[in-house]
C-alpha positions as CSV (number, residue, x, y, z in Angstrom):
1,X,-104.3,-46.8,119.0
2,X,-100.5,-47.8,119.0
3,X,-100.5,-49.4,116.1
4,X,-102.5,-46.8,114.7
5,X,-99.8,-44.4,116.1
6,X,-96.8,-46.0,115.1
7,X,-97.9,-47.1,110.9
8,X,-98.8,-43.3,110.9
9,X,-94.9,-42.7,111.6
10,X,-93.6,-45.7,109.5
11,X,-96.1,-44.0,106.4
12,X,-94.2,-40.5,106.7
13,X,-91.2,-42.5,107.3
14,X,-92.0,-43.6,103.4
15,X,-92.6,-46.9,104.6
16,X,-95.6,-47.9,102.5
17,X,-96.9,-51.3,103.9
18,X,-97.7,-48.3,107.1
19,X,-96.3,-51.2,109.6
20,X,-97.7,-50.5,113.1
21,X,-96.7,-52.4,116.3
22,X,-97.4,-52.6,120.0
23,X,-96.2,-55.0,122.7
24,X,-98.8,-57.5,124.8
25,X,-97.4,-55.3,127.8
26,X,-98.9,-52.4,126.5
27,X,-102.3,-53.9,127.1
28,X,-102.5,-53.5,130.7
29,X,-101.1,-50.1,130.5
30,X,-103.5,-48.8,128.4
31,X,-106.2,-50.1,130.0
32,X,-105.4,-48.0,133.0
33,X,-106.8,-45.0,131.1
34,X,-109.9,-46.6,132.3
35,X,-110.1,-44.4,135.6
36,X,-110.3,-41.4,133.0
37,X,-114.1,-42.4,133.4
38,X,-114.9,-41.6,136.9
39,X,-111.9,-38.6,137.1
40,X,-114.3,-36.9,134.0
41,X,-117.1,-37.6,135.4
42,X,-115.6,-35.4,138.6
43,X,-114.1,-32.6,136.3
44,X,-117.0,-32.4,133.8
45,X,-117.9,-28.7,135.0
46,X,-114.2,-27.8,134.3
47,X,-113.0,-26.4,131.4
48,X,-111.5,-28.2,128.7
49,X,-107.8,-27.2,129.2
50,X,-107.8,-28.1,132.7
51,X,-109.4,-31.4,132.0
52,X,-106.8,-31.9,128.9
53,X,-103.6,-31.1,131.1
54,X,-105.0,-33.2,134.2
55,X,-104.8,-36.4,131.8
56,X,-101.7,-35.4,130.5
57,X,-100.1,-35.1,133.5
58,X,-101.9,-38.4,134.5
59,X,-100.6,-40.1,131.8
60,X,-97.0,-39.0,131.7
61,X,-97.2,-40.4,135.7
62,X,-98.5,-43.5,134.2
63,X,-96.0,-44.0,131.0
64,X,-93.3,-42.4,133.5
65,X,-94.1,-45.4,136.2
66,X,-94.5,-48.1,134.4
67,X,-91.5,-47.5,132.5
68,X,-89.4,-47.2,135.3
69,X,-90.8,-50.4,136.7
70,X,-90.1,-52.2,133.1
71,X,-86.6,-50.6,132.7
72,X,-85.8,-52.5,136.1
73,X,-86.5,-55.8,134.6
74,X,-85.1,-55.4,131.1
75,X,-89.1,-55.2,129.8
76,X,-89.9,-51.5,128.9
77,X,-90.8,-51.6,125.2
78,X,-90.5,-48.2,124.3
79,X,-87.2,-46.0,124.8
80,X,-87.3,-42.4,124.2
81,X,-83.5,-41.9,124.7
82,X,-82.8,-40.4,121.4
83,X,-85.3,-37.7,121.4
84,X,-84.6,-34.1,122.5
85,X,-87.3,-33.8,125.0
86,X,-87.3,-37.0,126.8
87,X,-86.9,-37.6,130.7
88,X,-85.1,-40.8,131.7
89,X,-85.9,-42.0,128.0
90,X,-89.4,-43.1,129.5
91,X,-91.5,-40.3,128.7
92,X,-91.4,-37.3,125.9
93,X,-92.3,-33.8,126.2
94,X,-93.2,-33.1,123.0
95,X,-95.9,-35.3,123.4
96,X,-97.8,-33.3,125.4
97,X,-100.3,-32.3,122.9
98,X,-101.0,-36.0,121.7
99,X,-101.7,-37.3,125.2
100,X,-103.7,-33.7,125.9
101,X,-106.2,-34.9,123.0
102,X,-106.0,-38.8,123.7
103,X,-106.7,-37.9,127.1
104,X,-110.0,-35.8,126.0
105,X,-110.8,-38.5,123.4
106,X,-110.5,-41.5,125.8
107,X,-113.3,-39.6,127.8
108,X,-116.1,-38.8,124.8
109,X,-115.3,-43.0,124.3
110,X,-115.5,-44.1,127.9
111,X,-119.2,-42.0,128.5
């Protein structure tokens, strides 16, 4: 989905090879959106904004975490310094609506 994410950027960035890229330590971290299973499964009664702004807040706790744990040891690949809406450079607040849908997606896959 990174890669995905980031040759999206690099196309409207008139890159036209669309480069995408990731880091291996992104693989663990992602795979945590594995609990979104059972937390769905708990919420499926809700509606879908609250279910959409629980895994967004779950996931900015996650990127937030992680990155502050990385930062520590010189490892966190991603640095949101430069953008308007960013907290400690670890997380961005404009993001909200991408992780609101990935959050929704990742539970239709993980059913």
């Amino acid at each position: 989905m990174e890669v995905f994410w980031t040759g999206t950027i690099s196309l409207f960035q008139r890159d036209k090879k669309m480069s995408g890229n990731t880091s291996l330590i992104m693989f663990p971290i992602y795979g945590m959106a594995a609990v979104i299973k059972p937390l769905s499964k708990k919420m499926e009664k809700r509606n879908v904004f609250l279910r959409g702004t629980v895994y967004t807040c779950g996931i900015y706790t996650m990127e937030y975490l992680t990155g502050k744990m990385l930062k520590k040891k010189e490892m966190c690949p991603w640095d949101y310094s430069s953008s308007k809406y960013n907290i400690d450079g670890l997380i961005r607040l404009d993001y909200a609506p991408v992780w609101f849908t990935t959050g929704l997606l990742y539970e239709k896959i993980l059913k």
